[in-house]
PDB file of the backbone (N, CA, C, O) and the ligand in Angstrom, with CONECT records:
HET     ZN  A 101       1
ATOM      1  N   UNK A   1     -19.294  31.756 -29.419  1.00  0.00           N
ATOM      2  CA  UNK A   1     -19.037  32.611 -28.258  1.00  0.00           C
ATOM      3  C   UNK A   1     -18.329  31.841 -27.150  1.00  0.00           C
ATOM      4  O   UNK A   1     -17.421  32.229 -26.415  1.00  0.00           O
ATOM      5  N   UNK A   2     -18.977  30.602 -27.200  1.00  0.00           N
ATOM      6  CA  UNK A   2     -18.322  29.621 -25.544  1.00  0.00           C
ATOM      7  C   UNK A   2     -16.788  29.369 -26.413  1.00  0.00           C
ATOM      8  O   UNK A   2     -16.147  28.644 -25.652  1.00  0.00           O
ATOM      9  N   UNK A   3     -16.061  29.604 -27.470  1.00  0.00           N
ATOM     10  CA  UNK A   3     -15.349  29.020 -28.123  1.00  0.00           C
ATOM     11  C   UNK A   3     -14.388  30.261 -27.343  1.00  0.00           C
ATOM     12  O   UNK A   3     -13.592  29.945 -26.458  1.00  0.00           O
ATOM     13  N   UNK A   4     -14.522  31.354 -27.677  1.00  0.00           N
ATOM     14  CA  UNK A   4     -13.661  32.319 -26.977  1.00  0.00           C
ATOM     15  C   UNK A   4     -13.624  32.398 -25.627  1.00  0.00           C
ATOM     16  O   UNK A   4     -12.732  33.018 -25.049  1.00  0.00           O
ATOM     17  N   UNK A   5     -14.449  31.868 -25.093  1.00  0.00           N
ATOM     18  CA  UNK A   5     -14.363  31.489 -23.463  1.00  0.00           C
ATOM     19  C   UNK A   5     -12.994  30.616 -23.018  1.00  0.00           C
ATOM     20  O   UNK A   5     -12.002  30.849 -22.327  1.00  0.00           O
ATOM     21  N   UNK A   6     -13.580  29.299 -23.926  1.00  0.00           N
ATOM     22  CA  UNK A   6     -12.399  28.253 -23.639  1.00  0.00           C
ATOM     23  C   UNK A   6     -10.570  28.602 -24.063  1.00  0.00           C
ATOM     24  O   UNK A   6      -9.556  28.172 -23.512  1.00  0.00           O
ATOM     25  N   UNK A   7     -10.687  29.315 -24.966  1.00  0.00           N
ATOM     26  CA  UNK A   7      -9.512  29.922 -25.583  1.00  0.00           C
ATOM     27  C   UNK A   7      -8.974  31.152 -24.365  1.00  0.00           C
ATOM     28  O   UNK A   7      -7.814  31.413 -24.047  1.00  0.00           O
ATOM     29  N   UNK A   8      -9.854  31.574 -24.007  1.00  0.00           N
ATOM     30  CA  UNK A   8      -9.291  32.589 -22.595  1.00  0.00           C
ATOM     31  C   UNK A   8      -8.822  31.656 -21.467  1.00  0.00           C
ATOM     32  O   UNK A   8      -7.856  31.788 -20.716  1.00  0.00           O
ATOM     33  N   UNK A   9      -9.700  30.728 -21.527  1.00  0.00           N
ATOM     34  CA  UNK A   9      -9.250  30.448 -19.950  1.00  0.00           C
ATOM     35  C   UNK A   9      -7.914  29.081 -20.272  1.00  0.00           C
ATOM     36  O   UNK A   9      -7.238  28.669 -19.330  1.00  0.00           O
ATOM     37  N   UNK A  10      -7.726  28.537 -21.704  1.00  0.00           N
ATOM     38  CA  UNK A  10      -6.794  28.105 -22.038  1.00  0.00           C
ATOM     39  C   UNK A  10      -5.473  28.662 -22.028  1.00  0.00           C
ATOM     40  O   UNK A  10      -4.443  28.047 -21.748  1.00  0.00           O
ATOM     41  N   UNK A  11      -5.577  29.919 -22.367  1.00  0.00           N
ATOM     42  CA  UNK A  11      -4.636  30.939 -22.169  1.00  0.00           C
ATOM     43  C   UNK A  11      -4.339  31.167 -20.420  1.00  0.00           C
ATOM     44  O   UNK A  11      -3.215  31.044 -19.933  1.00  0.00           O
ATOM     45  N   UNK A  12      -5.223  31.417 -19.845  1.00  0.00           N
ATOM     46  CA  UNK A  12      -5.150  31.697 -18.910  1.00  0.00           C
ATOM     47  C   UNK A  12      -4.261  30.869 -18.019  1.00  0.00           C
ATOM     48  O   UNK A  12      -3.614  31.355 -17.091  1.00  0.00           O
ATOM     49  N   UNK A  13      -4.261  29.216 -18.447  1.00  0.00           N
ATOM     50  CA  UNK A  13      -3.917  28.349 -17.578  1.00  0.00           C
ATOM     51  C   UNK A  13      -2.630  28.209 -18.212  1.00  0.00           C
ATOM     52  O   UNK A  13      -1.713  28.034 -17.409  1.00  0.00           O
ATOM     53  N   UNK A  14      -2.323  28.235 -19.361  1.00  0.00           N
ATOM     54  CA  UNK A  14      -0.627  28.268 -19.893  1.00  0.00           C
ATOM     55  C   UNK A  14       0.033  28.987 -18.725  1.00  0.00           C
ATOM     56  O   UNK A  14       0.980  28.628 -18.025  1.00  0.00           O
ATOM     57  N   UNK A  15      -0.682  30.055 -18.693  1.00  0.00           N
ATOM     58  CA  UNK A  15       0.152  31.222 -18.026  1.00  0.00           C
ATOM     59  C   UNK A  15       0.338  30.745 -16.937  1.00  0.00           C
ATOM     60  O   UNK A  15       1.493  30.599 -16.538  1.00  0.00           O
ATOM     61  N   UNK A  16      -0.604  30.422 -16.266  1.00  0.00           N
ATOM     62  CA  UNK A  16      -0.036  29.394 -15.181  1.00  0.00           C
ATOM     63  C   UNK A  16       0.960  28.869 -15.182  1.00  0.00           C
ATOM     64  O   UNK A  16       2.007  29.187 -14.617  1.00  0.00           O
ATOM     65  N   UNK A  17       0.684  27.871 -15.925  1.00  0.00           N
ATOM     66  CA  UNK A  17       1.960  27.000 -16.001  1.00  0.00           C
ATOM     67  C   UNK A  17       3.511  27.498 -16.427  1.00  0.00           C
ATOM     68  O   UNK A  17       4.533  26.935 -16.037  1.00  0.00           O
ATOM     69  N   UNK A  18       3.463  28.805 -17.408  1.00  0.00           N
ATOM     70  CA  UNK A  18       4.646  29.086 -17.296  1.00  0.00           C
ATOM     71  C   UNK A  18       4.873  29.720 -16.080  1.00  0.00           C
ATOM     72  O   UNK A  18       6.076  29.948 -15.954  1.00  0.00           O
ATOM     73  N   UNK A  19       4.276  30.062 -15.224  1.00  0.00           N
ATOM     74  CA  UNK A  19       4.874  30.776 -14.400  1.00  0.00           C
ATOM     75  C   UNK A  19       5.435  29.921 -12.872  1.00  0.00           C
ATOM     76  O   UNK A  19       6.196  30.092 -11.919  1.00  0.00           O
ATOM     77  N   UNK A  20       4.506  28.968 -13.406  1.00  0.00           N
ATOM     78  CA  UNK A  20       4.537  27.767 -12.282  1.00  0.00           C
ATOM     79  C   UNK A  20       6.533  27.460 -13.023  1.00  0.00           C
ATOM     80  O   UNK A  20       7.529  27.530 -12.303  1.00  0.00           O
ATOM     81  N   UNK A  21       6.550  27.225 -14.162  1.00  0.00           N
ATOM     82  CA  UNK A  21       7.739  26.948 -14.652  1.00  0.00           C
ATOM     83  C   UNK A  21       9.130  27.633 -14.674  1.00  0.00           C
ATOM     84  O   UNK A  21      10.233  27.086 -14.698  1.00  0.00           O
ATOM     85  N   UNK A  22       8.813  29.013 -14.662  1.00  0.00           N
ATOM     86  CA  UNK A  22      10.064  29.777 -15.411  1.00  0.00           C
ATOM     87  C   UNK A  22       9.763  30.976 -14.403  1.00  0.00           C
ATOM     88  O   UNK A  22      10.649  31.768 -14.081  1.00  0.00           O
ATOM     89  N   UNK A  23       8.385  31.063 -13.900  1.00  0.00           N
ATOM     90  CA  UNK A  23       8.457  32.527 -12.691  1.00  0.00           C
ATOM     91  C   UNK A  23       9.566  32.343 -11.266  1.00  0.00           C
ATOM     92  O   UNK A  23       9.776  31.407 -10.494  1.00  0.00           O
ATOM     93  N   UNK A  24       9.959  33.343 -11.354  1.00  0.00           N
ATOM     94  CA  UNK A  24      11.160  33.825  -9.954  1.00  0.00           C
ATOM     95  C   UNK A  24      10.406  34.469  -9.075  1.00  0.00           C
ATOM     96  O   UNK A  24       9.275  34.757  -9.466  1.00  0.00           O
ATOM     97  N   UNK A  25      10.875  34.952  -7.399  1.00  0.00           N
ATOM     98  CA  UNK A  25      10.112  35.624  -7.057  1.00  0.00           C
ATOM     99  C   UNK A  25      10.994  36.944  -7.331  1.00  0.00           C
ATOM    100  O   UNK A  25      12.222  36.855  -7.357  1.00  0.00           O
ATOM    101  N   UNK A  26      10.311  38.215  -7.541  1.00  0.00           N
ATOM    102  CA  UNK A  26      10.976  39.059  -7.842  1.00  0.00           C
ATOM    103  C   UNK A  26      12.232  39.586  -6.175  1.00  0.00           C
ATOM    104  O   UNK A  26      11.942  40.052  -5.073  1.00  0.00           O
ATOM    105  N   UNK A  27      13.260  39.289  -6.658  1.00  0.00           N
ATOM    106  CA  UNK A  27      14.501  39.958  -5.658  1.00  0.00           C
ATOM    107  C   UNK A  27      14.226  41.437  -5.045  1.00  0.00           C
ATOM    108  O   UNK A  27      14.644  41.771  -3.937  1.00  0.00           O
ATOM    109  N   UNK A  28      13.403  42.360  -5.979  1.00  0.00           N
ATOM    110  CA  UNK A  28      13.587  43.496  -5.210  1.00  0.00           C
ATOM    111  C   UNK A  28      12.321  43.591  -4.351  1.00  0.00           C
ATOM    112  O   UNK A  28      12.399  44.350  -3.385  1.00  0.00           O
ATOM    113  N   UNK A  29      11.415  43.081  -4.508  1.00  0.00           N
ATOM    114  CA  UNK A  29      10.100  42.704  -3.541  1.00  0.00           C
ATOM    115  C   UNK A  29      10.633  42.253  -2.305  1.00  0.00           C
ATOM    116  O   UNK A  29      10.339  42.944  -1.330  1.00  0.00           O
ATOM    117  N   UNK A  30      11.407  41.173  -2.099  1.00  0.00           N
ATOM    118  CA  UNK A  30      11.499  40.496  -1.076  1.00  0.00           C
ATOM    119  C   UNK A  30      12.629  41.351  -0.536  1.00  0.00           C
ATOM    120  O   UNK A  30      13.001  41.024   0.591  1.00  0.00           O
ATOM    121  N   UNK A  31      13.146  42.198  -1.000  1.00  0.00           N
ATOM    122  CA  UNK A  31      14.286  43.064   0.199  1.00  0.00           C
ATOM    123  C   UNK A  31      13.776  44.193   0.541  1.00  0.00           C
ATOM    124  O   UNK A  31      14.078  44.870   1.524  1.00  0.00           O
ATOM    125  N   UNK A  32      12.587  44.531  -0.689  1.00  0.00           N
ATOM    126  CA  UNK A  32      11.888  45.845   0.170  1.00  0.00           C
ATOM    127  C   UNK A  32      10.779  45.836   0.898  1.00  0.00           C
ATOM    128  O   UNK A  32      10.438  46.682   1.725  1.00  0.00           O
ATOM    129  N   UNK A  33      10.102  44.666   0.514  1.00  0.00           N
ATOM    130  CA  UNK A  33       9.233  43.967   1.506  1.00  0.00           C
ATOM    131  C   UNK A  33       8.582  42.493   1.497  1.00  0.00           C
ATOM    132  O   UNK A  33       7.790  41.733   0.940  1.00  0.00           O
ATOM    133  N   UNK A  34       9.955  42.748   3.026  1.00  0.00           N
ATOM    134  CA  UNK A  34       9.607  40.889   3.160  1.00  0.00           C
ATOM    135  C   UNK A  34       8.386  40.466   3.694  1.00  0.00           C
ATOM    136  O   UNK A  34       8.078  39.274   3.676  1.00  0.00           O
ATOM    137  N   UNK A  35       7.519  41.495   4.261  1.00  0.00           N
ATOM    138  CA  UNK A  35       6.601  40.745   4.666  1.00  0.00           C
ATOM    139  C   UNK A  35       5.273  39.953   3.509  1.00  0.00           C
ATOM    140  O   UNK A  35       4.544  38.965   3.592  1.00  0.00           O
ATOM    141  N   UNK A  36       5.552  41.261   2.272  1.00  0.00           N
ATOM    142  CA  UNK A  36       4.513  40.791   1.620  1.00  0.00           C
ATOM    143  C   UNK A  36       4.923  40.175   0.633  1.00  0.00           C
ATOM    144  O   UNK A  36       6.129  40.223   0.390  1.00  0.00           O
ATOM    145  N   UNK A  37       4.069  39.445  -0.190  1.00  0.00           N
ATOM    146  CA  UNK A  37       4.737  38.483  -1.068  1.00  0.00           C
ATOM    147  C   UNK A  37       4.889  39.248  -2.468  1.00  0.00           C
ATOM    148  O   UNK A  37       4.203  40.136  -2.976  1.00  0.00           O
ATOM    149  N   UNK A  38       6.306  38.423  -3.008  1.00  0.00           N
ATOM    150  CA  UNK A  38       6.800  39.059  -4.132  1.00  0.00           C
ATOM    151  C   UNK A  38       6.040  38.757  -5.135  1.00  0.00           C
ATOM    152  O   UNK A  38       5.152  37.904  -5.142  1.00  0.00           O
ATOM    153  N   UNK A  39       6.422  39.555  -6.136  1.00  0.00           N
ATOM    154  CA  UNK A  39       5.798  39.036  -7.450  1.00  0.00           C
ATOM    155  C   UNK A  39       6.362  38.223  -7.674  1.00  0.00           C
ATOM    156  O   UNK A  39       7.371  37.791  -7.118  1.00  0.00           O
ATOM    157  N   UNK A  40       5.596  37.724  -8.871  1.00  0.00           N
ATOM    158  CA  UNK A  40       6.480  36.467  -9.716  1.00  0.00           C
ATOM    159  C   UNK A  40       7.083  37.056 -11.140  1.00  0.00           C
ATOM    160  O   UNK A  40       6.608  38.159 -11.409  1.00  0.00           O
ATOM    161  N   UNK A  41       7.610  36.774 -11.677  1.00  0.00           N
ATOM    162  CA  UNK A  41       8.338  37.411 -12.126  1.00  0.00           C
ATOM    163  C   UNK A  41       9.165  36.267 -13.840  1.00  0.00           C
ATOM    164  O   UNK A  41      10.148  35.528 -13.811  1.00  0.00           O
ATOM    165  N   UNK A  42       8.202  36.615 -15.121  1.00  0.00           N
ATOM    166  CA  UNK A  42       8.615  35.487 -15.823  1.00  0.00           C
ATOM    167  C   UNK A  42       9.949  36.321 -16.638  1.00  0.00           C
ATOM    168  O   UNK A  42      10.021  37.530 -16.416  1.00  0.00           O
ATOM    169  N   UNK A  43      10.984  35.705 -17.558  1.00  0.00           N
ATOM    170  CA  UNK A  43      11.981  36.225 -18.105  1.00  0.00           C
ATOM    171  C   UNK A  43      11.248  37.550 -18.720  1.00  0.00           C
ATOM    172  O   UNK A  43      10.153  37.598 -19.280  1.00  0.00           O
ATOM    173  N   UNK A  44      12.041  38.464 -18.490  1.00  0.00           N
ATOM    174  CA  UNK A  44      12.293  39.762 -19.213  1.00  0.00           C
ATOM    175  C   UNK A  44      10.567  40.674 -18.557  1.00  0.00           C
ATOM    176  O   UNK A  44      10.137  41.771 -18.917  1.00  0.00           O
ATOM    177  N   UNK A  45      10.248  40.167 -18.030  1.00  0.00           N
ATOM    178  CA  UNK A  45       8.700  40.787 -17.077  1.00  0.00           C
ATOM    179  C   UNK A  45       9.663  41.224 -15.881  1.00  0.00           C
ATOM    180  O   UNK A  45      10.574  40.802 -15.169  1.00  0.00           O
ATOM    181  N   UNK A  46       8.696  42.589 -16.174  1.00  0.00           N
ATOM    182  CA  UNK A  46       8.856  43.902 -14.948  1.00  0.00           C
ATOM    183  C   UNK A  46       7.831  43.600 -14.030  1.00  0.00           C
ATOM    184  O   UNK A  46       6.705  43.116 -14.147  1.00  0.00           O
ATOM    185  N   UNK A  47       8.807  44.188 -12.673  1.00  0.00           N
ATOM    186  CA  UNK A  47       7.643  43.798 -11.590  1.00  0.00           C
ATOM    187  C   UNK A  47       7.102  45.387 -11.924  1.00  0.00           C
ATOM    188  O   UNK A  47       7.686  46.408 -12.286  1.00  0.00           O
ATOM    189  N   UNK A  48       5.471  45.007 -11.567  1.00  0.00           N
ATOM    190  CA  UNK A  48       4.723  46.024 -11.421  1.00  0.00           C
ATOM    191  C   UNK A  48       4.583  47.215 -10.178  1.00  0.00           C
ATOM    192  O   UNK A  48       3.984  48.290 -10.214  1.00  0.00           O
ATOM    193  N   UNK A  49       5.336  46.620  -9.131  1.00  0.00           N
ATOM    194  CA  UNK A  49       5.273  47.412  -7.763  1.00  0.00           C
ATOM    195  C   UNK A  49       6.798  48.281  -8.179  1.00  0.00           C
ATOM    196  O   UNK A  49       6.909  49.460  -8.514  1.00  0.00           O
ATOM    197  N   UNK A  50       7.875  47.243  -8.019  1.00  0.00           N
ATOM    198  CA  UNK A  50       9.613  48.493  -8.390  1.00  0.00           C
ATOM    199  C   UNK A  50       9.708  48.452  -9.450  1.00  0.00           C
ATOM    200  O   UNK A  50      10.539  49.353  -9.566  1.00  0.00           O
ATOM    201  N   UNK A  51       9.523  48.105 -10.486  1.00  0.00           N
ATOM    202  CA  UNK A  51      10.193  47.825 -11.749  1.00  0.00           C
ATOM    203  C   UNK A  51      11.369  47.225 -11.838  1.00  0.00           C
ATOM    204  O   UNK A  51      12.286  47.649 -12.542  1.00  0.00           O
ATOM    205  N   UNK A  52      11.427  46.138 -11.089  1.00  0.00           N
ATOM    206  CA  UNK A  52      12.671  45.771 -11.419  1.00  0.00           C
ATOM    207  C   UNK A  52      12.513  44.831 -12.714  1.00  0.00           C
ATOM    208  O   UNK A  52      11.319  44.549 -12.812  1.00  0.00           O
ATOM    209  N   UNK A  53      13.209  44.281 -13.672  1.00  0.00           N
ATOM    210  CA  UNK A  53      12.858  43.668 -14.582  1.00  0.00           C
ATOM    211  C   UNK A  53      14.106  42.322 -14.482  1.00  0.00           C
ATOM    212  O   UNK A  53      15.291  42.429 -14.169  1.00  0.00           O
ATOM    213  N   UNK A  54      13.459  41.288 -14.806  1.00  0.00           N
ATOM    214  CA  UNK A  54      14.172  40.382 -14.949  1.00  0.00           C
ATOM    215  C   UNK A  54      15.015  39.774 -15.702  1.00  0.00           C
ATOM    216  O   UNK A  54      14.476  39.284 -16.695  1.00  0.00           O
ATOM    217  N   UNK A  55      16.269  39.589 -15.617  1.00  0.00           N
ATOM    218  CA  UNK A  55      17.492  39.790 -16.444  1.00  0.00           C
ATOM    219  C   UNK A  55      17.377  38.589 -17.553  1.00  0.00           C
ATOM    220  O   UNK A  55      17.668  38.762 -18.737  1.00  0.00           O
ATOM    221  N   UNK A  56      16.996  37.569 -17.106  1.00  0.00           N
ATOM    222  CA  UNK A  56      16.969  36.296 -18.318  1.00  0.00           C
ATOM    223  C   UNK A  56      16.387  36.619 -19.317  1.00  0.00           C
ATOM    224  O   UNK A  56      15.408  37.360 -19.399  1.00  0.00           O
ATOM    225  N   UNK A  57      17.115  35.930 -20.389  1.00  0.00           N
ATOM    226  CA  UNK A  57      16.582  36.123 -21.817  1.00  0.00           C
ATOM    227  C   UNK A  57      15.125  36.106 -22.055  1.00  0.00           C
ATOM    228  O   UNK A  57      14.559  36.098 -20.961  1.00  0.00           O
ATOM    229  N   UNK A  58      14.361  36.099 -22.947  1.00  0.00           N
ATOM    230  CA  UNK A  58      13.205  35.903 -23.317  1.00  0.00           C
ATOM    231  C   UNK A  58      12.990  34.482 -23.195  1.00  0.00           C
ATOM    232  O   UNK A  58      13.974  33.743 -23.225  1.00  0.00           O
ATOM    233  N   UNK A  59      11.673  33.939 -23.044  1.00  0.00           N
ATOM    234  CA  UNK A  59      11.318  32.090 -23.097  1.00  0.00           C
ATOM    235  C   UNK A  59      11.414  32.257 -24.831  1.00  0.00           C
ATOM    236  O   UNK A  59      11.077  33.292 -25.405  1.00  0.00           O
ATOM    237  N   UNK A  60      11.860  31.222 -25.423  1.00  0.00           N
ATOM    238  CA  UNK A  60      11.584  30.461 -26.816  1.00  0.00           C
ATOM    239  C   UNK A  60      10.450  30.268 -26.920  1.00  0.00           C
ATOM    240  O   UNK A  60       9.720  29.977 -25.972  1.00  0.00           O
ATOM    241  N   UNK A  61      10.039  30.412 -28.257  1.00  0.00           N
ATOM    242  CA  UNK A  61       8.835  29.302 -28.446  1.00  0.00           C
ATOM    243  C   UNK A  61       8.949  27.903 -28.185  1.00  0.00           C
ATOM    244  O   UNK A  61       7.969  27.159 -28.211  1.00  0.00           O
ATOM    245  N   UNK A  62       9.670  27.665 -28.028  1.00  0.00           N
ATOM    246  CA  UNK A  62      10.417  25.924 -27.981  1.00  0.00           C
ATOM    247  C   UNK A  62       9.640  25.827 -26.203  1.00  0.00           C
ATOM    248  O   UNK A  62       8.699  25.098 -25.893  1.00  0.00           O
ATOM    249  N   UNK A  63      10.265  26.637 -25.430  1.00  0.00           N
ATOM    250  CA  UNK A  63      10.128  26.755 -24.106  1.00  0.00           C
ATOM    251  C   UNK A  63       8.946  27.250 -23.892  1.00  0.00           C
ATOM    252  O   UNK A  63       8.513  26.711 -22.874  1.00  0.00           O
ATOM    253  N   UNK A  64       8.157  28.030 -24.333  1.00  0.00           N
ATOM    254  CA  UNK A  64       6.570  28.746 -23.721  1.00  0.00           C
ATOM    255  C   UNK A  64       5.798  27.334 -24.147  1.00  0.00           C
ATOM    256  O   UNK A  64       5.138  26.894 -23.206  1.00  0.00           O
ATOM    257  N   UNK A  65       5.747  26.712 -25.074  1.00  0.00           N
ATOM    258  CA  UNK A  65       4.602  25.528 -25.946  1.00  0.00           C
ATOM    259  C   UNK A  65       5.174  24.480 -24.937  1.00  0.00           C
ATOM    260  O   UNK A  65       4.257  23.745 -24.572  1.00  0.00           O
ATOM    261  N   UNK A  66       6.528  24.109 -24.280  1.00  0.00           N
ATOM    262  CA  UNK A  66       6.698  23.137 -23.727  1.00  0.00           C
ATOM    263  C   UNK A  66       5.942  23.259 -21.903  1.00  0.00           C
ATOM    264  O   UNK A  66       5.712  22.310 -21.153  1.00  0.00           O
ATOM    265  N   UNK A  67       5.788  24.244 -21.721  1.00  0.00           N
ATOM    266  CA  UNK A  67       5.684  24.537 -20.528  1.00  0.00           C
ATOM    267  C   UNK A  67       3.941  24.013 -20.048  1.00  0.00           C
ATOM    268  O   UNK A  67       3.541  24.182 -18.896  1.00  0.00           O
TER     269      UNK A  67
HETATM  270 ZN    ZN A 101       9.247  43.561  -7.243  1.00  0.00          ZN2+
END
């Protein structure tokens, strides 16, 4: 059971890190509102507030495992 714990929050912290890596702030957040903070925004992820979606290709596996 603690095994699927560690595997979540392992996951959890990749994600971090890719986003620490490869996240943008989303462009249409910050022109429709600058006061609040944008999303982040990893390749080909839609922001959840406009939908704007982000034009870069997909990450590689090469690139998500390196991150
Ligand atoms: Zn947005």
């Amino acid at each position: 059971m603690s095994d699927m714990i560690d595997m979540y929050r392992s996951l959890k912290d990749h994600n971090k890190q890719l986003r620490a890596k490869y996240g943008v702030e989303c462009p249409r957040c910050k022109e429709c509102r600058p006061r609040a903070h944008p999303s982040i925004l990893l390749p080909q992820q839609k922001c959840r507030v406009d939908g704007y979606r982000d034009p870069r290709p997909r990450l590689t596996p090469e690139e998500e495992s390196t991150a």
